[in-house]
MDTraj code that builds the backbone (N, CA, C; nanometers):
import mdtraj as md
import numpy as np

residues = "UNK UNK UNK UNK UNK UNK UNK UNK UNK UNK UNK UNK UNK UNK UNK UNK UNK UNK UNK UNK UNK UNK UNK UNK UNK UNK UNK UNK UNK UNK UNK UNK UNK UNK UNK UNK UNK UNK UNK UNK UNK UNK UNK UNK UNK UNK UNK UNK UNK UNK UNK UNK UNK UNK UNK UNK UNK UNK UNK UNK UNK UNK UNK UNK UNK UNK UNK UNK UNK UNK UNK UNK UNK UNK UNK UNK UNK UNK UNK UNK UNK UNK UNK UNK UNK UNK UNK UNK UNK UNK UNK UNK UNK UNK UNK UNK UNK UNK UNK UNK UNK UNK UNK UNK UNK UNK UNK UNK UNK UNK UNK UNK UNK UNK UNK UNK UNK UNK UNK UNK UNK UNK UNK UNK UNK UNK UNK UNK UNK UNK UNK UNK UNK UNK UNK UNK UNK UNK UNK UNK UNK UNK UNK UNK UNK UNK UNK UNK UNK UNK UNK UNK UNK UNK UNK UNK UNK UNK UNK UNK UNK UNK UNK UNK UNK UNK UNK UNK UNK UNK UNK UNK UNK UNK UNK UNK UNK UNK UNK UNK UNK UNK".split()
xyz = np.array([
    [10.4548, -11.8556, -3.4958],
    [10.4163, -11.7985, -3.6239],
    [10.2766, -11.8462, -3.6590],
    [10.2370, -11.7296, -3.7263],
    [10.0573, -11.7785, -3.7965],
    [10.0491, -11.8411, -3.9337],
    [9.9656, -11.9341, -3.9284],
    [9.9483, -12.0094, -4.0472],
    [9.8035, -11.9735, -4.1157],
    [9.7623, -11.9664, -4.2177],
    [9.6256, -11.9435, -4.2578],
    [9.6176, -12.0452, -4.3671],
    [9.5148, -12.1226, -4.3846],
    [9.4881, -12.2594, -4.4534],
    [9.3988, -12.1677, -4.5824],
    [9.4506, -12.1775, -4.6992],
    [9.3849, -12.1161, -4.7982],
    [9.1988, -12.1998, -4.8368],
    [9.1906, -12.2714, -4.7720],
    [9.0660, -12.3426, -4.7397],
    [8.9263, -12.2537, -4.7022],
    [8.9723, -12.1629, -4.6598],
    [8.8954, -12.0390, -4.5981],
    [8.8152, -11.9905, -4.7343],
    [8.8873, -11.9844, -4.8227],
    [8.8064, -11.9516, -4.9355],
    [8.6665, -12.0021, -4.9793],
    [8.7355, -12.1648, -4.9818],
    [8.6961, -12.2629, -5.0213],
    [8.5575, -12.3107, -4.9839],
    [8.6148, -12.2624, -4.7964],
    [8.4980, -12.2450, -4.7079],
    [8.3942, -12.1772, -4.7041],
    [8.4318, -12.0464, -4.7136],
    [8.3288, -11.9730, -4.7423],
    [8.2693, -11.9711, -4.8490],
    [8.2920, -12.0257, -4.9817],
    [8.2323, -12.0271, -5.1408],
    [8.1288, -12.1009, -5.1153],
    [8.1517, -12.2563, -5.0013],
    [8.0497, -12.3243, -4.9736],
    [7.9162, -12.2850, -4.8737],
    [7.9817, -12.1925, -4.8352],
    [7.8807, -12.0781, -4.7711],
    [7.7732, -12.0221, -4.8370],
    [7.8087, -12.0094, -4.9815],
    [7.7735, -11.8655, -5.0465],
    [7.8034, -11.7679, -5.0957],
    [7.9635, -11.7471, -5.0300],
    [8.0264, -11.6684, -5.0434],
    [8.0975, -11.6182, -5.1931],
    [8.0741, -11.5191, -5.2690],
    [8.1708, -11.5591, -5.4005],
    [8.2955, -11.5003, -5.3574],
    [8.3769, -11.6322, -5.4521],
    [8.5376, -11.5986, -5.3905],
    [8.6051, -11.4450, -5.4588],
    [8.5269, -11.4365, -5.5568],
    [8.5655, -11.3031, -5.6312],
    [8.4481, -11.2042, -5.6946],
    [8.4965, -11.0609, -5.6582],
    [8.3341, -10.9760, -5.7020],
    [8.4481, -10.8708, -5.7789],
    [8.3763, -10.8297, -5.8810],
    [8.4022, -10.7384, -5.9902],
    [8.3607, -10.6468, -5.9743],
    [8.4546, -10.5255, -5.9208],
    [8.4081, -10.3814, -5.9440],
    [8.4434, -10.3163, -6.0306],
    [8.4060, -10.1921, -6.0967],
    [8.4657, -10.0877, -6.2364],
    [8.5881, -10.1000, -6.2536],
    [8.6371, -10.0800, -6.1242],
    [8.7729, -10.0334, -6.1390],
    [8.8905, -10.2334, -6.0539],
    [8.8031, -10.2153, -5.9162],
    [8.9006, -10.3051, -5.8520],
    [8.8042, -10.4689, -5.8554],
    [8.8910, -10.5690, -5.8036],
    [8.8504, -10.6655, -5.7893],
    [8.8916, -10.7203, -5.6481],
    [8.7705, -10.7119, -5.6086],
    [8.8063, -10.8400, -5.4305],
    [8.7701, -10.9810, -5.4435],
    [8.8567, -11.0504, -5.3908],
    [8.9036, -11.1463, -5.3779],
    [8.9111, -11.2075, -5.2386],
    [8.8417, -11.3077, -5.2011],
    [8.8882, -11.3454, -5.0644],
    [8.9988, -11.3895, -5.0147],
    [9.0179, -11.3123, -4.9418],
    [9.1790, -11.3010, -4.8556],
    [9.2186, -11.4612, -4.8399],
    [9.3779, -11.4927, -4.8496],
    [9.4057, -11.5673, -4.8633],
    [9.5607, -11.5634, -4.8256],
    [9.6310, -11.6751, -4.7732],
    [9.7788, -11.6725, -4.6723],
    [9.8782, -11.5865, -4.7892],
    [9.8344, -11.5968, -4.9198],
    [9.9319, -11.5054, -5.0353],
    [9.9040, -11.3493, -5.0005],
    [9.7644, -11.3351, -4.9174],
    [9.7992, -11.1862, -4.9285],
    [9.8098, -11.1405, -4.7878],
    [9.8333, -11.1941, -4.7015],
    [9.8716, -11.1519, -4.5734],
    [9.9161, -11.0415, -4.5312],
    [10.0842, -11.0673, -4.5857],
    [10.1867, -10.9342, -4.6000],
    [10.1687, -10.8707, -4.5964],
    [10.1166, -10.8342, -4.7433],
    [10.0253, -10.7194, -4.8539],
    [9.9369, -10.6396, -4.7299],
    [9.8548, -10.7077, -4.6253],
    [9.7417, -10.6583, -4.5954],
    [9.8158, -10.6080, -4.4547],
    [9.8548, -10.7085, -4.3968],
    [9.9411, -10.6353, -4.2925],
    [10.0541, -10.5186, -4.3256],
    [10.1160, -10.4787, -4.4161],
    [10.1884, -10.3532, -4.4194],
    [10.0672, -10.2723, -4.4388],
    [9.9723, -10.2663, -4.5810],
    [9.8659, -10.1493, -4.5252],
    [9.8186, -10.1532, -4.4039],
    [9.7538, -10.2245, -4.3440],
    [9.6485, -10.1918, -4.1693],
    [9.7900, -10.1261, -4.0980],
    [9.9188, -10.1808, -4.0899],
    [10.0335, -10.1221, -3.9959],
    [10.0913, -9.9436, -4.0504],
    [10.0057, -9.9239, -4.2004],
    [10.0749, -9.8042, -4.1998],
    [10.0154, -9.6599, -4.1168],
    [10.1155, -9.5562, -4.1126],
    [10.0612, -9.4945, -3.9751],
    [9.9385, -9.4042, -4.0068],
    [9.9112, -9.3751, -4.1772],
    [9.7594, -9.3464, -4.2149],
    [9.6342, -9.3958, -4.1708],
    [9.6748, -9.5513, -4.2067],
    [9.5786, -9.6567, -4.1834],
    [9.5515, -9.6647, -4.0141],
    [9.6674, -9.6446, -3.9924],
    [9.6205, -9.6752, -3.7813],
    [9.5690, -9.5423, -3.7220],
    [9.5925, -9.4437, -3.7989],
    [9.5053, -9.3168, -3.7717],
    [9.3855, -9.3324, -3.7197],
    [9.3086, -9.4347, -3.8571],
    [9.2072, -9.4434, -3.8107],
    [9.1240, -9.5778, -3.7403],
    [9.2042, -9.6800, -3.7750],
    [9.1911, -9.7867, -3.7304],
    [9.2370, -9.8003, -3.5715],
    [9.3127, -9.7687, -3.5404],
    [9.3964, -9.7686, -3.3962],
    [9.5133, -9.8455, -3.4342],
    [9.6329, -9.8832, -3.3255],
    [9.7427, -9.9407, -3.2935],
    [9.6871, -10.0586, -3.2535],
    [9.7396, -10.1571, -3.2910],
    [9.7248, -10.2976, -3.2620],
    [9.8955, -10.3810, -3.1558],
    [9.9029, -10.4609, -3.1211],
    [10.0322, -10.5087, -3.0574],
    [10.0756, -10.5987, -3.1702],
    [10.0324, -10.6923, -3.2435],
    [10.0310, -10.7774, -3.2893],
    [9.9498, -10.7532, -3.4381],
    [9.9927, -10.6802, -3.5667],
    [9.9086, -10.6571, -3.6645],
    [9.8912, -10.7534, -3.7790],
    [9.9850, -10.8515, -3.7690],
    [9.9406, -11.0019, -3.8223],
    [9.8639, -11.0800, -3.7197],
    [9.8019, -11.0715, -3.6018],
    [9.7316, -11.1624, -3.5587],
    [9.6284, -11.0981, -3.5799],
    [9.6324, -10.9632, -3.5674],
    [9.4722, -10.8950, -3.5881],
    [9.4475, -10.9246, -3.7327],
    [9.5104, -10.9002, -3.8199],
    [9.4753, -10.9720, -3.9512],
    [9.4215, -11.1103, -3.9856],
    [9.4810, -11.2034, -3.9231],
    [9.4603, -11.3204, -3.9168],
    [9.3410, -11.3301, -3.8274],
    [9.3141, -11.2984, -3.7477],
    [9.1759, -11.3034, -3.6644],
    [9.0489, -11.2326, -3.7378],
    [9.0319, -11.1555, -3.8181],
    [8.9434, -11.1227, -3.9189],
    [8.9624, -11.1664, -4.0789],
    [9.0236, -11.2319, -4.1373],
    [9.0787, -11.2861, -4.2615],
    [8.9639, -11.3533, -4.3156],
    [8.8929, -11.4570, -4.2377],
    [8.7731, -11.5186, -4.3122],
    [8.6871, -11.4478, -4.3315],
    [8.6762, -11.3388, -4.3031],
    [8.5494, -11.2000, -4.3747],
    [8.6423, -11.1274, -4.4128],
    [8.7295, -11.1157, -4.4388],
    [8.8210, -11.0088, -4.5643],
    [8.8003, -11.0585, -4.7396],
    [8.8119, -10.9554, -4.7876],
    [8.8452, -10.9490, -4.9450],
    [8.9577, -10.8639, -4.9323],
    [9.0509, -10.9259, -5.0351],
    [9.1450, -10.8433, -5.0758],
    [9.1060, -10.7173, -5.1499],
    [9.1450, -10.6001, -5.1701],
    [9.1157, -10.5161, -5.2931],
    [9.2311, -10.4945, -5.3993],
    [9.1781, -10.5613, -5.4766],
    [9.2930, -10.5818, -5.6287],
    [9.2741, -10.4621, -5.7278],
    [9.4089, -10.4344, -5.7519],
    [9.3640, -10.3441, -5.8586],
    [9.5382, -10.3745, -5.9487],
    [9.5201, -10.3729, -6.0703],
    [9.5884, -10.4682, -6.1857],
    [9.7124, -10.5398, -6.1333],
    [9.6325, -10.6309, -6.0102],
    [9.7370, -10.7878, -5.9511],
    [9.8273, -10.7341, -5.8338],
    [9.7756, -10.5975, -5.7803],
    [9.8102, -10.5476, -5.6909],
    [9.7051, -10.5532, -5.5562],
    [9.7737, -10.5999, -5.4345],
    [9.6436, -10.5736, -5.3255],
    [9.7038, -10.4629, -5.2426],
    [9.5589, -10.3868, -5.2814],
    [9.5827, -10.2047, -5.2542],
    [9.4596, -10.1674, -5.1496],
    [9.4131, -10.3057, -5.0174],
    [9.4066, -10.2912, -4.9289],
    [9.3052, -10.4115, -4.8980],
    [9.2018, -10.3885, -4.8082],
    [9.0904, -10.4555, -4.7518],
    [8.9560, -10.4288, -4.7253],
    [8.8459, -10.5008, -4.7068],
    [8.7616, -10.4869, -4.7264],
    [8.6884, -10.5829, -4.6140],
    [8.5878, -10.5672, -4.4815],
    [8.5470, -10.6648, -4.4181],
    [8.4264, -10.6676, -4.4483],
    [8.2767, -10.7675, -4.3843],
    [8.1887, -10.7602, -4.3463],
    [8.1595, -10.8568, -4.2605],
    [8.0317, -10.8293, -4.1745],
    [8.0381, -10.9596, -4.0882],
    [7.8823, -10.9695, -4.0924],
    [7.8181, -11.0389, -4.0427],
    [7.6583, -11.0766, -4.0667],
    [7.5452, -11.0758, -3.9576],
    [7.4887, -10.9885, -3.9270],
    [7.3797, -11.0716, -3.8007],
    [7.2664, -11.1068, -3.8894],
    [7.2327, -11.2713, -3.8836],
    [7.1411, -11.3395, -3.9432],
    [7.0206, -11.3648, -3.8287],
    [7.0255, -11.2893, -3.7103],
    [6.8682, -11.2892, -3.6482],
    [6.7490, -11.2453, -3.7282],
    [6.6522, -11.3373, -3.7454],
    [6.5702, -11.2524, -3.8656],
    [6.4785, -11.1352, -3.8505],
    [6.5185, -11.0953, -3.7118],
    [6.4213, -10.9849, -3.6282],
    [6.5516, -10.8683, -3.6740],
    [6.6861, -10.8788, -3.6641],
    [6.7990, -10.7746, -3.6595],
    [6.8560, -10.7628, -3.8146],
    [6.8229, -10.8890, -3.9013],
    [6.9229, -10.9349, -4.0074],
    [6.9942, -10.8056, -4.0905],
    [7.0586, -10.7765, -4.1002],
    [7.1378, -10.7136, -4.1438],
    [7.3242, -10.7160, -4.1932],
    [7.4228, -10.6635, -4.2736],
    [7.5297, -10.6322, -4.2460],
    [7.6134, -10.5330, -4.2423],
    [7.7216, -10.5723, -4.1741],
    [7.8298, -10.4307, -4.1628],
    [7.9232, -10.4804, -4.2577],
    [8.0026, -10.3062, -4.2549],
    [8.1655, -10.3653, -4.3410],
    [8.2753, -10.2809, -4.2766],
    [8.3923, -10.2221, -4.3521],
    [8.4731, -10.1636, -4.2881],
    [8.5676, -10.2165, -4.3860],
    [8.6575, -10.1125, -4.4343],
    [8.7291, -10.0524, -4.5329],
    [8.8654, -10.0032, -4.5053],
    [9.0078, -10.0440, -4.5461],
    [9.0696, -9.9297, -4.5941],
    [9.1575, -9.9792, -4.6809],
    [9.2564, -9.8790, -4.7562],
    [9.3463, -9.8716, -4.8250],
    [9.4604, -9.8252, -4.8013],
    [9.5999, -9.8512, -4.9085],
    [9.6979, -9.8075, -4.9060],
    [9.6952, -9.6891, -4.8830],
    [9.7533, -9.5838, -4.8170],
    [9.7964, -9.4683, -4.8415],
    [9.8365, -9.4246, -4.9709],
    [9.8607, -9.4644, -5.0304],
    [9.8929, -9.3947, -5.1897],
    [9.7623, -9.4126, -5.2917],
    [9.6831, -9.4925, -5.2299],
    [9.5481, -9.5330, -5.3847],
    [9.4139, -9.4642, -5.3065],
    [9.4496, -9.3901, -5.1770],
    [9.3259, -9.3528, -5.1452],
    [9.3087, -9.2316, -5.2155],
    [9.1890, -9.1599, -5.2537],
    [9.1485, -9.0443, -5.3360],
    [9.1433, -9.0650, -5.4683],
    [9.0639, -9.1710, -5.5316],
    [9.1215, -9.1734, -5.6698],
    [9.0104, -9.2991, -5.6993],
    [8.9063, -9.2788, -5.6233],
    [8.7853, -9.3627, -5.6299],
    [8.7906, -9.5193, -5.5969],
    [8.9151, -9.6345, -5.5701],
    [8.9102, -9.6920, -5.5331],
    [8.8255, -9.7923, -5.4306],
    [8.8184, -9.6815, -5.2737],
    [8.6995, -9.7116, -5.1718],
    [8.6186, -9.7985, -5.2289],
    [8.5697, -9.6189, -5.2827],
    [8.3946, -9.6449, -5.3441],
    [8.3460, -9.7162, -5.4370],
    [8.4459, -9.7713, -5.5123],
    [8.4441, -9.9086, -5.6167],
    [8.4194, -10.0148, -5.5259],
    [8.5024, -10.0744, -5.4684],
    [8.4640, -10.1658, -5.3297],
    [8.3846, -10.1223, -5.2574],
    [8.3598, -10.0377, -5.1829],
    [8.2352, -10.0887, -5.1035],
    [8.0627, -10.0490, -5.1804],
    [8.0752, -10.0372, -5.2955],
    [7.9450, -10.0404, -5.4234],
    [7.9987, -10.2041, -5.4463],
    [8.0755, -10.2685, -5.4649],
    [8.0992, -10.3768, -5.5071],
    [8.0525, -10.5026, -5.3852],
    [8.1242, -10.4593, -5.2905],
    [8.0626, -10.5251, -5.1852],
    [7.9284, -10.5578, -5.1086],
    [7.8596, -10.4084, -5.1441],
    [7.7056, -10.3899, -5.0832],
    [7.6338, -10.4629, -5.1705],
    [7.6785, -10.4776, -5.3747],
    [7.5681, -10.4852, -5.4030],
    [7.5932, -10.6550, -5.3624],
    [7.6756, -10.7321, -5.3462],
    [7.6939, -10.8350, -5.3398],
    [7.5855, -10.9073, -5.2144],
    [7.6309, -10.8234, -5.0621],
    [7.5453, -10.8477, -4.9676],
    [7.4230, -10.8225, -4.9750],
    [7.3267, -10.7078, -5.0346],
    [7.1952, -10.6823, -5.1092],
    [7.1917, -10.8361, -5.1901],
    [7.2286, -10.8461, -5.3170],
    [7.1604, -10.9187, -5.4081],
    [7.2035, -11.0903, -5.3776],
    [7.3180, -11.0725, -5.3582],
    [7.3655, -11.2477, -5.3360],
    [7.3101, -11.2826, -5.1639],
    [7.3266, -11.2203, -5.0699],
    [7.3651, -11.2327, -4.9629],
    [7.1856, -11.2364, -4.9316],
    [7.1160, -11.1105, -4.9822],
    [6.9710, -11.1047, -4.9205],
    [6.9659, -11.0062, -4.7964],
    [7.0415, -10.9099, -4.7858],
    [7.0264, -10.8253, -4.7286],
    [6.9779, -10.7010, -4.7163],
    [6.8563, -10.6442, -4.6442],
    [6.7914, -10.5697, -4.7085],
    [6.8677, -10.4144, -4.6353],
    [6.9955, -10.4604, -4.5797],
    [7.0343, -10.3142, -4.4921],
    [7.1633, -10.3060, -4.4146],
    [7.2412, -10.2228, -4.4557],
    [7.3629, -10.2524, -4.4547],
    [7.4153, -10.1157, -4.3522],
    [7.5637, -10.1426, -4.2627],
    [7.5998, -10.0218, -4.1948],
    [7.7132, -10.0179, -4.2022],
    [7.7533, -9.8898, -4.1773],
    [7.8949, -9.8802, -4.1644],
    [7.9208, -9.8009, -4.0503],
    [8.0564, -9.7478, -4.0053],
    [8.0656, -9.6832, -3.8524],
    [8.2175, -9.5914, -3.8832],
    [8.2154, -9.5243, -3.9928],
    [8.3729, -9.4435, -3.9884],
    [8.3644, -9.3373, -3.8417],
    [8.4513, -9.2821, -3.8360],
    [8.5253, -9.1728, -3.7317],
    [8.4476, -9.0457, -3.7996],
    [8.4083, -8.9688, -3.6999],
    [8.2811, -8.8692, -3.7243],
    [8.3776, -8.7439, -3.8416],
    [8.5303, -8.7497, -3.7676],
    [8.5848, -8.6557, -3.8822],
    [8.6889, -8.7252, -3.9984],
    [8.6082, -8.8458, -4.0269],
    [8.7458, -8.8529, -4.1486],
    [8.6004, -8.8676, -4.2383],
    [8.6370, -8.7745, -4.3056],
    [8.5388, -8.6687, -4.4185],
    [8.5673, -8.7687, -4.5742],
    [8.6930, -8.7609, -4.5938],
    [8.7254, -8.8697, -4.7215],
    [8.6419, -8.9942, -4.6860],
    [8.6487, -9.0629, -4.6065],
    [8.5378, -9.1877, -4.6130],
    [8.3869, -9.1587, -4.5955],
    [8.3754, -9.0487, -4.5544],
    [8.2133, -9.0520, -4.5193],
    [8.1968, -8.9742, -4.6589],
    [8.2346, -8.9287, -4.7184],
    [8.2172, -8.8788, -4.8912],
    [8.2203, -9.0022, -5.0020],
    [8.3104, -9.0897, -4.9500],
    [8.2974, -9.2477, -5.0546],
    [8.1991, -9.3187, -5.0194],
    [8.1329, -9.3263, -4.8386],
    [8.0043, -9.3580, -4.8615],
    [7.9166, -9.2762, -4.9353],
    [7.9108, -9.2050, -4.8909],
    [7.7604, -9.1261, -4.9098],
    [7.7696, -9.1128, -5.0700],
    [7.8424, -9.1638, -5.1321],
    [7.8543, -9.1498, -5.2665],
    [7.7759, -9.3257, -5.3351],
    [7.7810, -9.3743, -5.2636],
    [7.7405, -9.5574, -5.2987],
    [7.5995, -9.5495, -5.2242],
    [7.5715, -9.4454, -5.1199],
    [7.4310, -9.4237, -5.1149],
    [7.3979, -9.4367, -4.9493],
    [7.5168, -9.4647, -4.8761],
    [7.5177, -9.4122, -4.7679],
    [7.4561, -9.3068, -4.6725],
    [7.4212, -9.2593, -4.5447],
    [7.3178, -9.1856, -4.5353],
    [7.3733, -9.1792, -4.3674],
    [7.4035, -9.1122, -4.3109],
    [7.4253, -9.0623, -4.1913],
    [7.3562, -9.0759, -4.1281],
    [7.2991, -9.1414, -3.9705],
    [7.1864, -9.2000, -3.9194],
    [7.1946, -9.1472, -3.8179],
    [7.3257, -9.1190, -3.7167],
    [7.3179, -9.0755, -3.5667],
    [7.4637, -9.0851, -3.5767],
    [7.4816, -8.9948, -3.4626],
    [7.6386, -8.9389, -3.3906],
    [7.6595, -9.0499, -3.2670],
    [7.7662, -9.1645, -3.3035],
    [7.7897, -9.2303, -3.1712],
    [7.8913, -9.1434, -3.0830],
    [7.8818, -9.0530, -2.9847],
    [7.9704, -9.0326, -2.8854],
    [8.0514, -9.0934, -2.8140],
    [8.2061, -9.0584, -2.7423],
    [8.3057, -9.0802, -2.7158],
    [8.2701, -9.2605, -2.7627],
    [8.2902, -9.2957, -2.9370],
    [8.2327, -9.4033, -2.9742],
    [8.3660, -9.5102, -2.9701],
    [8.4961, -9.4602, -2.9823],
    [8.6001, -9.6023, -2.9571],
    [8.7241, -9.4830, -2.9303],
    [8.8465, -9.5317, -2.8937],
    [8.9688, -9.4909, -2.8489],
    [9.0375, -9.4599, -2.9879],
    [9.1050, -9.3265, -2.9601],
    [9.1975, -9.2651, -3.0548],
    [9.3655, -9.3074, -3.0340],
    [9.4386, -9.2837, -3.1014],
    [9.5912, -9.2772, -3.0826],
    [9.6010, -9.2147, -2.9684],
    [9.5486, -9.1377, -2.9628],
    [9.5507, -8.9926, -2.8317],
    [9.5310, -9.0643, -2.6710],
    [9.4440, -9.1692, -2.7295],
    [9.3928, -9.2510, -2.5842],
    [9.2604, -9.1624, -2.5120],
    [9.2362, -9.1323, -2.5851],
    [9.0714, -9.0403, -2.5820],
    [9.0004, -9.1001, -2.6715],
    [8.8643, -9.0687, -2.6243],
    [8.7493, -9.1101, -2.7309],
    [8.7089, -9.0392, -2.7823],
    [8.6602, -9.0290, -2.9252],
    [8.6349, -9.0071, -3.0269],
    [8.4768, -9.0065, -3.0884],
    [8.4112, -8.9314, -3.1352],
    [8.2984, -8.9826, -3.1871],
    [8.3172, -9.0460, -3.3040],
    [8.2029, -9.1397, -3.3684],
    [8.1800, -9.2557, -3.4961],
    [8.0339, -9.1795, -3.5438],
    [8.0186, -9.2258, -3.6698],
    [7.9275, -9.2153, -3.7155],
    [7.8736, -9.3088, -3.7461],
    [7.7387, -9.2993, -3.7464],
    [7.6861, -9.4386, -3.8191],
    [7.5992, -9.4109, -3.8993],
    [7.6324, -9.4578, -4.0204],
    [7.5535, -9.4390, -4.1579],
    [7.5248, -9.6399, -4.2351],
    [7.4114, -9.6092, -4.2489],
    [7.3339, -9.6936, -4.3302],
    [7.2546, -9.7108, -4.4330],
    [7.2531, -9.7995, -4.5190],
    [7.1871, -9.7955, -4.6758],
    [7.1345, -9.8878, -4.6787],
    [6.9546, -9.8248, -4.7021],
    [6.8859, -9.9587, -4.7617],
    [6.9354, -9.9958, -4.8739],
    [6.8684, -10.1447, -4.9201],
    [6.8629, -10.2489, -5.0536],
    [6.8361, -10.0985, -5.1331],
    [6.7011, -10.0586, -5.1570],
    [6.6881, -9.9416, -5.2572],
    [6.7597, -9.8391, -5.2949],
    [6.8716, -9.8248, -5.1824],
    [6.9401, -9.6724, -5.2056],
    [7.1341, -9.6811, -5.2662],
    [7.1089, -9.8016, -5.2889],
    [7.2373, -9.8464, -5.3384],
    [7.2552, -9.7793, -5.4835],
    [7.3558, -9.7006, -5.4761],
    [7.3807, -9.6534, -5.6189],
    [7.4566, -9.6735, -5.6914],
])
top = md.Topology()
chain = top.add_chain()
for i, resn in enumerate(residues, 1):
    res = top.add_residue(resn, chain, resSeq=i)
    for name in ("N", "CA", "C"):
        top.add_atom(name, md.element.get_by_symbol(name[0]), res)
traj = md.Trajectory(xyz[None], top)
C-alpha cells in the first residue's frame, strides 16, 4: 500500500509554492493523502481515461505526480486536479499543466476557473513568462476552456501519444504568454 506524507505541502510552500490559490468560482489546494481517493476515482473514471489513457495502477500514478497536483475544490468538494511541472533552464524556462475533472462538473466553467487560477499564479508568483499545455487535437471542450484564459494553438503534434484504441492520436499544443492571460 501507498503512503503520502502530508509534508509535501509543507514542502513545497518552502519552495514557493502557495499551498492554496483562489479562483472565482474553485479553490486549489495542494494535494494531500486526504484527497487521494477523491482524485483517484476521478483520473479512473472512464470520461477521464478517455482522455488521459488507462493506467494499471491509478493510485500509483496518482501518487507519482501528487507533489505538483492541486486539488480542485469547489464548496469542500474535490471535483478533480490540476498539474504543473517546471523547466527552470534559463535559456527554455517555462511551464506546463494538465487538467481534469469529474465527469459531472465539467461544462459549467470550472476548468477555466483553475487553469486562469493556476497560470496567473505561475506568471506572477512563479515568474514565468510562458506557459503550455498539450490537450488531444479533438477534445474541443478543453481546447475552448483554454483558449478562453488566453490560450492560443501553436502546432499540430502528430500520431502525438496512444489512445484507448492503441493508436496514436494527434495533441495539440497551445501556449500563453505572461501578456495574454485573461
Amino acid at each position: 500500500m501507498f503512503a503520502v506524507s502530508d509534508d509535501i505541502a509543507a514542502a513545497k510552500a518552502s519552495l514557493g509554492f502557495m499551498t492554496t490559490l483562489r479562483g472565482e468560482r474553485v479553490t486549489l489546494r495542494l494535494a494531500a493523502s486526504a484527497d487521494i481517493d477523491a482524485i483517484v476515482e476521478i483520473r479512473s473514471s472512464p470520461e477521464v481515461r478517455r482522455w488521459w489513457g488507462d493506467e494499471e495502477d491509478y493510485r500509483a500514478a496518482v501518487l507519482e505526480e501528487i507533489s505538483q497536483t492541486y486539488a480542485i475544490v469547489l464548496d469542500g468538494e474535490v471535483v478533480g486536479a490540476i498539474q504543473w511541472y517546471e523547466n527552470d533552464d534559463p535559456q527554455y524556462r517555462h511551464a506546463g499543466l494538465d487538467i481534469y475533472l469529474h465527469p459531472d462538473r465539467t461544462g459549467q466553467g470550472l476548468g477555466t476557473d483553475a487553469v486562469r487560477t493556476l497560470a496567473r499564479h505561475l506568471i506572477r508568483d512563479r515568474s514565468h513568462h510562458r506557459l503550455v499545455i498539450d490537450p488531444a487535437a479533438d477534445n474541443e471542450p478543453a481546447i475552448r476552456a483554454y483558449r478562453k484564459v488566453g490560450f492560443k494553438p501553436v502546432g499540430l503534434m502528430r500520431a502525438y501519444e496512444r489512445g484507448q484504441d492503441g493508436t496514436f492520436h494527434d495533441g495539440l499544443l497551445m501556449d500563453l504568454l505572461a501578456g495574454e492571460l485573461t
